[in-house]
C-alpha positions as CSV (number, residue, x, y, z in Angstrom):
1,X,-112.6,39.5,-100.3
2,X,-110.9,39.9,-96.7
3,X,-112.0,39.2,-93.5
4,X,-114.4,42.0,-91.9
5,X,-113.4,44.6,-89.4
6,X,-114.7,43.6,-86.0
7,X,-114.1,44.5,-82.3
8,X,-111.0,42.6,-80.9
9,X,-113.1,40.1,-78.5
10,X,-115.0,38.9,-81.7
11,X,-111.9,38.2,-83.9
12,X,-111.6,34.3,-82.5
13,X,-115.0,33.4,-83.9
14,X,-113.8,34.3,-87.4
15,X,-112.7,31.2,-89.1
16,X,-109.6,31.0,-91.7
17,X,-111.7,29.1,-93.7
18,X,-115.2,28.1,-94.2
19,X,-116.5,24.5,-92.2
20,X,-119.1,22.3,-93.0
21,X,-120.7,19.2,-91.8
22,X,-123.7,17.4,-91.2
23,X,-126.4,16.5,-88.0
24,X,-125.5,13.1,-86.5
25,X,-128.0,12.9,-83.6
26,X,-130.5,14.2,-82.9
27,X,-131.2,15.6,-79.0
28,X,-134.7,17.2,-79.1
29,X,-136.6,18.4,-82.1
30,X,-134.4,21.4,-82.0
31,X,-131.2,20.4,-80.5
32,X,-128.5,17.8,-82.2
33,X,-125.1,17.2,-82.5
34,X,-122.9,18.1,-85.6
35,X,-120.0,16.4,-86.5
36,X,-117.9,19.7,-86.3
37,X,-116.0,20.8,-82.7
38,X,-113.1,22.8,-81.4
39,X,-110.7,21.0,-83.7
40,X,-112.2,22.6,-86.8
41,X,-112.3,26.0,-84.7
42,X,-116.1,25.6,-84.0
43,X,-116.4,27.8,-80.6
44,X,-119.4,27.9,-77.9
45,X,-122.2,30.8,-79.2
46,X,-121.2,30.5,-82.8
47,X,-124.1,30.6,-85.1
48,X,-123.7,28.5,-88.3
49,X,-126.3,28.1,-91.0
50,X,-128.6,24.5,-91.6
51,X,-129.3,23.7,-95.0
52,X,-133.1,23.6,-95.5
53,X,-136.1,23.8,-98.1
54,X,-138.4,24.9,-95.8
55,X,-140.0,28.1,-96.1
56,X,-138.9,28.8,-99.2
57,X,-135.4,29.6,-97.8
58,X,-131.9,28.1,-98.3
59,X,-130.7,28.0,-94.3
60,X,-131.6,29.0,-91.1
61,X,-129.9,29.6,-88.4
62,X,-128.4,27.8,-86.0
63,X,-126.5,28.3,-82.3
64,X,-123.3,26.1,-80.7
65,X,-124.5,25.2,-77.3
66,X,-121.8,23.7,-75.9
67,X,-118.5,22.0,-78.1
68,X,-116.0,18.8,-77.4
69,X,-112.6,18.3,-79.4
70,X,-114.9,16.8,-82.6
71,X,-118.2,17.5,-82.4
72,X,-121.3,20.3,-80.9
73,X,-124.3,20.4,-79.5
74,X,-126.6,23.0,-81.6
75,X,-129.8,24.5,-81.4
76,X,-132.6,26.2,-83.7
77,X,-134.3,28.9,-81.9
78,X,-136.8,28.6,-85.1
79,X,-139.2,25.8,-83.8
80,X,-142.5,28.3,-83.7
81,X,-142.0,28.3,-87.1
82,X,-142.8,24.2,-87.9
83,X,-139.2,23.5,-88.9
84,X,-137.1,20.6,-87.1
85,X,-133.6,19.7,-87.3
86,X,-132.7,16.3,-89.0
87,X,-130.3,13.4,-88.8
88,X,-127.7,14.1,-92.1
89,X,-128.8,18.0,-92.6
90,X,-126.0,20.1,-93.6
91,X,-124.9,22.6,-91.4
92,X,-121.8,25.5,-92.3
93,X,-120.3,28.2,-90.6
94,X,-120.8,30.3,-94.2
95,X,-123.8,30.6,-97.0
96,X,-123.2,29.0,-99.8
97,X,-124.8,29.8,-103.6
């Protein structure tokens, strides 16, 4: 499996390979910081994916809000919804089975 076909400005947020890490403070209810930054290729407006069991789903969604050399600032726009990030959650850039 290759990497998709997308318009030239999007290319940068594709990732040679797959990143994962995990919450390590939290901001707000829906805002943390993950243990993943630019050095690992994480870029502002990426969306990666938080583990969860909520719902009866595996992830949700979440969105890079800002990013220093070894960490970012994310947020879940999924608070209406009753779920809250946590201190340890996993967080990757892909979906994993």
């Amino acid at each position: 499996m290759g990497r998709p076909t997308v318009p030239t400005q999007w290319t940068r947020y594709l990732l040679n390979k797959p990143v994962t890490g995990r919450i390590t403070e939290l901001i707000t209810r829906q805002e943390a910081w993950l243990d993943l930054g630019a050095e690992h290729g994480i870029l502002k407006d990426m969306v990666l994916n938080a583990k969860t069991s909520m719902f009866n789903i595996k992830y949700l969604p979440v969105k890079v809000e800002s990013v220093e050399k070894g960490r970012c600032r994310i947020r879940c726009e999924y608070m209406d919804m009753g779920y809250e990030l946590a201190v340890g959650e996993i967080v990757s850039s892909r979906f994993h089975e």
